[in-house]
C-alpha positions as CSV (number, residue, x, y, z in Angstrom):
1,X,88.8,33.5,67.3
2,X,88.0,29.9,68.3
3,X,84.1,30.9,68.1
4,X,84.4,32.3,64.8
5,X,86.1,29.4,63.5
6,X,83.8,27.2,65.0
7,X,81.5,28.8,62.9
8,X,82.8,29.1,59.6
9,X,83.0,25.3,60.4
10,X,79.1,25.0,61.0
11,X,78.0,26.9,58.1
12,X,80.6,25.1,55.8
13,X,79.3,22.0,56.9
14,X,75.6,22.8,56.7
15,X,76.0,24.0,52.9
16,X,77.9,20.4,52.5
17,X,74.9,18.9,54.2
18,X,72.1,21.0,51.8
19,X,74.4,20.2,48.9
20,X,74.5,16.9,49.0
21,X,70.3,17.2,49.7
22,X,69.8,18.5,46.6
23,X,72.2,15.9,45.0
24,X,69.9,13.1,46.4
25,X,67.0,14.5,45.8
26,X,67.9,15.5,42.0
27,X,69.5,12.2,41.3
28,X,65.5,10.9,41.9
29,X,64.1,13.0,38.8
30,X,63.5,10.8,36.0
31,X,62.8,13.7,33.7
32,X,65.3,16.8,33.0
33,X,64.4,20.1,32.8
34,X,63.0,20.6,29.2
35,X,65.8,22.5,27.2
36,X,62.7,24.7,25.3
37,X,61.8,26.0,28.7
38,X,65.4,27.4,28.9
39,X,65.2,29.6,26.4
40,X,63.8,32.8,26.1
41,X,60.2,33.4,25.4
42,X,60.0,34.7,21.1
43,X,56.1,35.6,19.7
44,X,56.3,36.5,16.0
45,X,54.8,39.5,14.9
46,X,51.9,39.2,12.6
47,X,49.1,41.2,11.5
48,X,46.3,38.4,12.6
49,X,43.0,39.0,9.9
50,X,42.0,35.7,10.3
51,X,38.8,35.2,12.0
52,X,40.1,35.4,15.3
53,X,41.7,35.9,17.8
54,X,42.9,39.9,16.9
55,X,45.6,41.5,17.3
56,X,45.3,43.2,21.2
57,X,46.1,46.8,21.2
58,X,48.9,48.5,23.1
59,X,46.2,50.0,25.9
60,X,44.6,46.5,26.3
61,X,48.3,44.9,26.2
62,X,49.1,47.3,29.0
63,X,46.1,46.0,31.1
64,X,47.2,42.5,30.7
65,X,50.8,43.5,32.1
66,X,49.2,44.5,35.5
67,X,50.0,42.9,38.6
68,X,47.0,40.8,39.6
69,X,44.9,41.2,42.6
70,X,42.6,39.1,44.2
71,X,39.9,38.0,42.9
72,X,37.9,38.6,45.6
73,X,39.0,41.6,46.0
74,X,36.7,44.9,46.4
75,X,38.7,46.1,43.6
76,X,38.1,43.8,41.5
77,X,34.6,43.7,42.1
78,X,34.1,47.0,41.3
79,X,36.2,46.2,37.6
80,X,33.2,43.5,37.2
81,X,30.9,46.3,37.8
82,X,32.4,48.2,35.2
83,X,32.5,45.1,32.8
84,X,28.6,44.3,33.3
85,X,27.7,48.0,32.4
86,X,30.0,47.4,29.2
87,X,28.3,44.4,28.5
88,X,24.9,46.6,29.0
89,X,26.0,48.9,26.5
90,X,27.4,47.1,23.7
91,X,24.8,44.5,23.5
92,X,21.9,47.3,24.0
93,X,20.0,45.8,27.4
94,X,19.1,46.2,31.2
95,X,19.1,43.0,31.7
96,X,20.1,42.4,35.4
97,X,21.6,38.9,34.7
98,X,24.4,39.8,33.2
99,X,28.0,39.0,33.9
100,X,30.8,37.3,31.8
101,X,31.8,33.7,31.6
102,X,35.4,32.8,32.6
103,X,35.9,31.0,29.3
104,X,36.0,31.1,25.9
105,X,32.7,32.4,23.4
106,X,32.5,28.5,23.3
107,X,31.9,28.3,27.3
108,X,29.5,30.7,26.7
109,X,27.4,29.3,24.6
110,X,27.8,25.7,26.9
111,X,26.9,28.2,30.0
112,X,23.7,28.9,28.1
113,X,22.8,25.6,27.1
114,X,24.0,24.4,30.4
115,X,21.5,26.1,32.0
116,X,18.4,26.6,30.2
117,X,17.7,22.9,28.6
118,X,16.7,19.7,30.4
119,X,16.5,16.3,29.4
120,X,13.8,16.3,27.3
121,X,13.2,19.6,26.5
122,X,12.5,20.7,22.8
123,X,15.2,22.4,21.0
124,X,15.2,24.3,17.4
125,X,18.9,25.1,16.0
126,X,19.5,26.5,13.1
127,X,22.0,25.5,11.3
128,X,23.8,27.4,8.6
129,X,27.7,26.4,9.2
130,X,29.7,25.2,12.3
131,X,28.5,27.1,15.3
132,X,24.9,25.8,14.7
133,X,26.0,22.2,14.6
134,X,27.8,23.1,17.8
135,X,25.1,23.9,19.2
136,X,22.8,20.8,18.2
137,X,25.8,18.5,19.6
138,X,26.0,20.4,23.3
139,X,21.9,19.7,23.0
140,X,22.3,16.5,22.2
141,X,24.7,15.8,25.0
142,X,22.6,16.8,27.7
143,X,19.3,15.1,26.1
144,X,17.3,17.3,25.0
145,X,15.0,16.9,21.8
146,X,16.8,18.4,19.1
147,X,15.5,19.8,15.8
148,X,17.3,21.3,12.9
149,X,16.2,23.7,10.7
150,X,19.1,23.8,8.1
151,X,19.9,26.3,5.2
152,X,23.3,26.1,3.3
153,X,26.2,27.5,4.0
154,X,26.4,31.1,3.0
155,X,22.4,31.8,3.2
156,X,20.4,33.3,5.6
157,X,17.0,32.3,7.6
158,X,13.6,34.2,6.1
159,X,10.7,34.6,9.2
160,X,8.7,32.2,7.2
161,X,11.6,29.9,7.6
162,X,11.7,30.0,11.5
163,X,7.7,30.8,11.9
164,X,7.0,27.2,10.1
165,X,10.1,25.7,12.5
166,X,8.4,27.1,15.3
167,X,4.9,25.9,14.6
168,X,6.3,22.7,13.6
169,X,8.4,22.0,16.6
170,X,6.9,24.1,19.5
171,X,10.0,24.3,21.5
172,X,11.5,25.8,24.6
173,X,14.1,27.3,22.6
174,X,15.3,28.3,19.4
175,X,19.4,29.1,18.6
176,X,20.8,31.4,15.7
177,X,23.9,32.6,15.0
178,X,23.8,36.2,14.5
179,X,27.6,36.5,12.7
180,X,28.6,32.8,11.6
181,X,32.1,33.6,11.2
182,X,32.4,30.1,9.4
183,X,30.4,30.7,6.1
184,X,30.7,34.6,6.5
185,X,26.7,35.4,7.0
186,X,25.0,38.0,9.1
187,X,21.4,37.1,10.2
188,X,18.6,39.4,10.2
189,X,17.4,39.4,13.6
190,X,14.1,41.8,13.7
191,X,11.2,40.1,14.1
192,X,12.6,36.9,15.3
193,X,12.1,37.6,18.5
194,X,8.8,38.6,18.7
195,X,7.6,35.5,16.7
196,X,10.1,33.2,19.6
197,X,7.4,34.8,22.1
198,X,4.1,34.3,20.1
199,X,5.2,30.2,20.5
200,X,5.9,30.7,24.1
201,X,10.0,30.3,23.1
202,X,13.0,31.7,24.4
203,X,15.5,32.9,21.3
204,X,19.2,32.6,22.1
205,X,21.7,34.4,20.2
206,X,25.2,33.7,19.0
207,X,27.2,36.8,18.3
208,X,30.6,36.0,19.4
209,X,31.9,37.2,15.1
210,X,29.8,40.3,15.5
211,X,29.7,42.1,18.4
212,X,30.2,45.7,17.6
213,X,30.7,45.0,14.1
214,X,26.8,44.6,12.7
215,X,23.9,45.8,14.7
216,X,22.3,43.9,17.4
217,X,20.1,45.6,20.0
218,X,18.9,42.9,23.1
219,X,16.2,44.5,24.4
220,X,14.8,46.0,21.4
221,X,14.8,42.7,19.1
222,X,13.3,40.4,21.5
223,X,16.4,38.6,22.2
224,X,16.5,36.2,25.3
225,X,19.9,35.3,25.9
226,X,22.9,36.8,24.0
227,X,26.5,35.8,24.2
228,X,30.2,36.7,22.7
229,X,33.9,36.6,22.8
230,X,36.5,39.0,24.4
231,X,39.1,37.5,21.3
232,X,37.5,39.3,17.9
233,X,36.2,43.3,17.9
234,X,36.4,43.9,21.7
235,X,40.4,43.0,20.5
236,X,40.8,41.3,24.1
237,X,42.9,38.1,24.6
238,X,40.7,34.9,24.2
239,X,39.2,33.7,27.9
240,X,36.2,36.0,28.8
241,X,32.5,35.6,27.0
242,X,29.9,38.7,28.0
243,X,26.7,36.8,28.3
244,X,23.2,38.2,28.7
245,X,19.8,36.6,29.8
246,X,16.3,38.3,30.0
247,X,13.8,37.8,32.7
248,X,12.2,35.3,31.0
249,X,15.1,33.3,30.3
250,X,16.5,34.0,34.3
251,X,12.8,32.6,35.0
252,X,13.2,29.2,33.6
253,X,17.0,29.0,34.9
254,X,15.8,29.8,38.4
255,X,12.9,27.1,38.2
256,X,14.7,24.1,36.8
257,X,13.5,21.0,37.8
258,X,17.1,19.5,38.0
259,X,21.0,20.6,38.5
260,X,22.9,22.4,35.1
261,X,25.3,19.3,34.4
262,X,27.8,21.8,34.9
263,X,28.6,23.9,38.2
264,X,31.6,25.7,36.7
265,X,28.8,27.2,34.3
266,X,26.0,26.9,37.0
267,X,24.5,30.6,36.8
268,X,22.7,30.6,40.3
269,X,26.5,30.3,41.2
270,X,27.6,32.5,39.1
271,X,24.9,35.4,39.4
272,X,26.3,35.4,42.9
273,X,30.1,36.0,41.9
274,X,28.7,38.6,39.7
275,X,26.6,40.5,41.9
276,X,23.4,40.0,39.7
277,X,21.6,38.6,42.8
278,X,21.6,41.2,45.2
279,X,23.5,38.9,48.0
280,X,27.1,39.6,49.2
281,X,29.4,37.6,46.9
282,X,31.0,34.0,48.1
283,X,33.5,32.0,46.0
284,X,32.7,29.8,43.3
285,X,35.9,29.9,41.2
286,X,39.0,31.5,40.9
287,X,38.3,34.2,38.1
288,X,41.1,35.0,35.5
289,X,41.6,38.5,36.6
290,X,44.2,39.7,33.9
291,X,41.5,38.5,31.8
292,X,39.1,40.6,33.6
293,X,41.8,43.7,33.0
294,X,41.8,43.3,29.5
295,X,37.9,42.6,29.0
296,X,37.0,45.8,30.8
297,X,39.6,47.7,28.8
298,X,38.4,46.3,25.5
299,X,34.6,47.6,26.7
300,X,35.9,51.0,27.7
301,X,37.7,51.5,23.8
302,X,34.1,50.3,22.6
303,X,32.2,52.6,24.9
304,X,34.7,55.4,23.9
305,X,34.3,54.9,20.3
306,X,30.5,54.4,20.1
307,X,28.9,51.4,18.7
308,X,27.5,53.1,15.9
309,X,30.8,54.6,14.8
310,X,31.9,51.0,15.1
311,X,29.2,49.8,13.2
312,X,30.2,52.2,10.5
313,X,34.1,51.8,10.3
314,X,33.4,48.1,10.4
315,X,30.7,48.1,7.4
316,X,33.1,51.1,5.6
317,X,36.0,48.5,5.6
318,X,34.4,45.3,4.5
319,X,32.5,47.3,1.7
320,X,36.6,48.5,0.8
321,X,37.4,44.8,0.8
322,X,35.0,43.4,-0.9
323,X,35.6,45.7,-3.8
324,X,39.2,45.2,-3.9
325,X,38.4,41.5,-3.9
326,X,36.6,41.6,-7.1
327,X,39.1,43.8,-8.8
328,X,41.3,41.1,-8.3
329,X,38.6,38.7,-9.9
330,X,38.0,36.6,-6.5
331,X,34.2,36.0,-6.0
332,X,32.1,36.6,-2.2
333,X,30.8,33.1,-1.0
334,X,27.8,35.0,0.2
335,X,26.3,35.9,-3.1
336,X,23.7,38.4,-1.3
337,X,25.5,41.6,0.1
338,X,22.6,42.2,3.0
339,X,24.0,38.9,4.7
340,X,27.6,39.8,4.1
341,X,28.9,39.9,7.7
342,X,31.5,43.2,8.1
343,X,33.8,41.3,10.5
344,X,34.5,38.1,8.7
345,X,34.4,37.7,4.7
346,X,34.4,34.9,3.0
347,X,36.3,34.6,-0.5
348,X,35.3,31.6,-2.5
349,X,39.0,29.4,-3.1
350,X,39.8,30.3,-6.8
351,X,40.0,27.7,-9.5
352,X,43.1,25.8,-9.7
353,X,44.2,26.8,-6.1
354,X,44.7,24.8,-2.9
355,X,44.1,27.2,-0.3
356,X,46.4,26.1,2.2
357,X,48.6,27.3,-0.5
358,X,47.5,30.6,-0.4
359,X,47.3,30.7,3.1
360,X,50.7,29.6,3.6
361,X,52.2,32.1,1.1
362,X,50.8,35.0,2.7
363,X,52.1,34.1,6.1
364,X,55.4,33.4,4.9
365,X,55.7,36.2,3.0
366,X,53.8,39.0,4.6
367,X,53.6,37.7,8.4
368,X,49.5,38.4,7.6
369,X,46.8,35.6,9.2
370,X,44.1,35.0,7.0
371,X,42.3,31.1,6.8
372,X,40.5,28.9,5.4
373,X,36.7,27.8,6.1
374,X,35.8,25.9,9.0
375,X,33.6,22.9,9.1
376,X,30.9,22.9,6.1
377,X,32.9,25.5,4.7
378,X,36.4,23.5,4.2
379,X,37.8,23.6,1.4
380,X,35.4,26.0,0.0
381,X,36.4,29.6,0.9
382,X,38.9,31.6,2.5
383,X,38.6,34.0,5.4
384,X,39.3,37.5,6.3
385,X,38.5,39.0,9.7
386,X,38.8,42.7,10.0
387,X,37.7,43.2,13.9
388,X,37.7,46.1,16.1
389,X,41.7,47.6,16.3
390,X,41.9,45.6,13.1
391,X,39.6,47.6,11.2
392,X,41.0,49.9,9.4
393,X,41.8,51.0,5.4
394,X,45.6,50.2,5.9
395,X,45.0,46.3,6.6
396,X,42.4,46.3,4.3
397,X,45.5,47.4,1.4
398,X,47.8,45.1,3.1
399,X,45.8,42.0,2.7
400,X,44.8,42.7,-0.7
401,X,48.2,43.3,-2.0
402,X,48.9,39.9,0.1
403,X,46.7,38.1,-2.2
404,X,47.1,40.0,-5.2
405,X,51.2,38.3,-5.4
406,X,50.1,35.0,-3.6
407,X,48.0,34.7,-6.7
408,X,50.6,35.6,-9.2
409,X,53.1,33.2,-7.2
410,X,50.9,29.6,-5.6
411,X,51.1,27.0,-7.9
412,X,47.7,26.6,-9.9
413,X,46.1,23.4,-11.4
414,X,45.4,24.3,-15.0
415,X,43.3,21.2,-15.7
């Protein structure tokens, strides 16, 4: 009896003890526990046909509610495997350097950059809306010797427009955006390529807005190095960026004369991780394997569908769009339909109208994402993405009937 008392005794006194602890140690925090973060978790639903990021479908959700694994793991590796031959597939090439970057399409396109300029080294952009000025200001930043070749927004590059660039410039490489979700253009690629070769240049290729939604083949069109998103028709949540090089371009980023100013980007790092370089893997960073989950799953629903179908239903649905748009009496900001990109269309703002106004109304009213323009386009259009999942006939009604009362209902300047 005695020993049992004496230990009620203890343990009372060694919860006293851990109790008054805690009262010390909590009576040091300056900052209380923030009352937001004691709440439950609420997302709003919306129907996001904006330009990005899209809404993820219940099989990709469902690979992002997995229980993670390491990263390092010879399970994972294998779900890389499966994500380069996606890659492969939906960007049309062999290329053995091909992986994806643990980032954004924006660390993509730095992981490109990173890697294949050097101070000094001649660069031609061009430039027809945001992600082309992007790309002159990562340049810029790591010294090389930039060049523009400029067109409006909304208008395309001819080949007699980059031929006379190249000629003019001789650089080491040349940048175009392939679907500049921005102004709403899709570039012509053919022959690009092979003129980037006859001036001894590398062609890199933006197609993070149009990635299974317009045509692009790698291999075939000459292209050097080819990135995207996970975020727009692969219908993945924003983090992962498939990126592509060619021998060429693996050539010059094997033979630098100095380090990438970057090692989370550094590709002889991360060809390793990858298991583009033949060598057993060692860590360079901590991948984001949900990420992984849902990249791989986004690929597979690609790979299932077929990229031409997904060309088709992509084209199908902006050419439904479009004409609903001018029913309504709203005019295309890209006046030529070949360079009307199927992913992202761009609606000149209407007379009278402030589009934030617009905006606003329709996401009040009809939980629907759609946005304005993006740096030379602000102000000047409005944008609807219809990407992968979001693709189809039904949004395309939705939206239109979302603009068709936000016109009847925003205030208009009549002056």
């Amino acid at each position: 009896m005695q020993g049992a008392v004496r230990a009620i005794s203890f343990s009372l006194f060694h919860a006293a003890r851990v109790s008054s602890s805690v009262r010390t140690m909590s009576s040091l925090l300056t900052v209380p526990p923030p009352p937001a973060l004691l709440q439950p978790l609420h997302i709003p639903q919306r129907l996001m046909l904006g330009p990005g990021p899209s809404n993820v479908p219940p099989r990709i959700q469902l690979a992002g509610a997995q229980q993670v694994i390491g990263h390092m793991h010879s399970e994972m590796f294998q779900i890389m495997d499966n994500i380069k031959q996606g890659i492969h597939y939906a960007f049309q090439t062999q290329n053995t350097l091909t992986l994806a970057v643990s980032g954004s399409g924006h660390c993509a396109m730095e992981a490109a950059l990173f890697n294949v300029l050097e101070k000094g080294d001649v660069f031609l952009v061009a430039v027809n809306g945001i992600w082309g000025e992007r790309a002159a200001d990562i340049a810029e930043r790591i010294g090389a010797d930039v060049h523009r070749l400029i067109k409006p927004p909304g208008e395309g590059f001819t080949l007699k427009d980059v031929e006379k660039a190249l000629a003019e410039h001789k650089p080491c490489l040349f940048f175009i955006t392939h679907g500049e979700s921005s102004s709403g253009v899709v570039q012509p690629l053919d022959g690009i390529g092979e003129l980037c070769h006859r001036y001894n240049c590398l062609l890199l290729v933006d197609s993070v807005a149009s990635l299974g939604g317009a045509p692009i083949y790698m291999d075939k069109q000459g292209i050097d190095i080819l990135y995207s998103g996970s975020q727009k028709v692969l219908n993945a949540p924003p983090g992962t960026a498939p990126i592509s090089f060619s021998e060429a371009a693996s050539k010059k980023i094997f033979n630098r004369k100095t380090k990438p100013p970057s090692l989370y980007v550094d590709l002889t790092w991360l060809a390793n991780y990858w298991g583009c370089d033949g060598k057993p893997r060692i860590y360079h960073h901590t991948g984001p394997v949900t990420n992984f989950f849902t990249l791989r799953e986004g690929l597979a629903m690609l790979a299932e569908q077929g990229l031409e179908r997904s060309w088709e239903l992509h084209r199908e649905n902006a050419l439904r769009l479009h004409k609903g748009l001018e029913a309504l009496g709203l005019k295309l900001f890209v006046k030529d339909p070949a360079l009307r990109l199927p992913t992202v269309t761009t609606i000149c703002v209407p007379a009278g109208y402030d589009w934030k106004d617009i905006t606003t109304y329709i996401m009040k009213n009809y939980s629907i994402e759609i946005t304005g323009g993006l740096g030379p386009s602000t102000g000047k259009v409005l944008r609807i993405g219809l990407m992968g999942y979001n693709s189809t006939k039904t949004n395309v009604d939705r939206v239109l009937e979302a603009l068709r009362n936000a016109l009847q209902h925003c205030p208009k300047n009549k002056m």
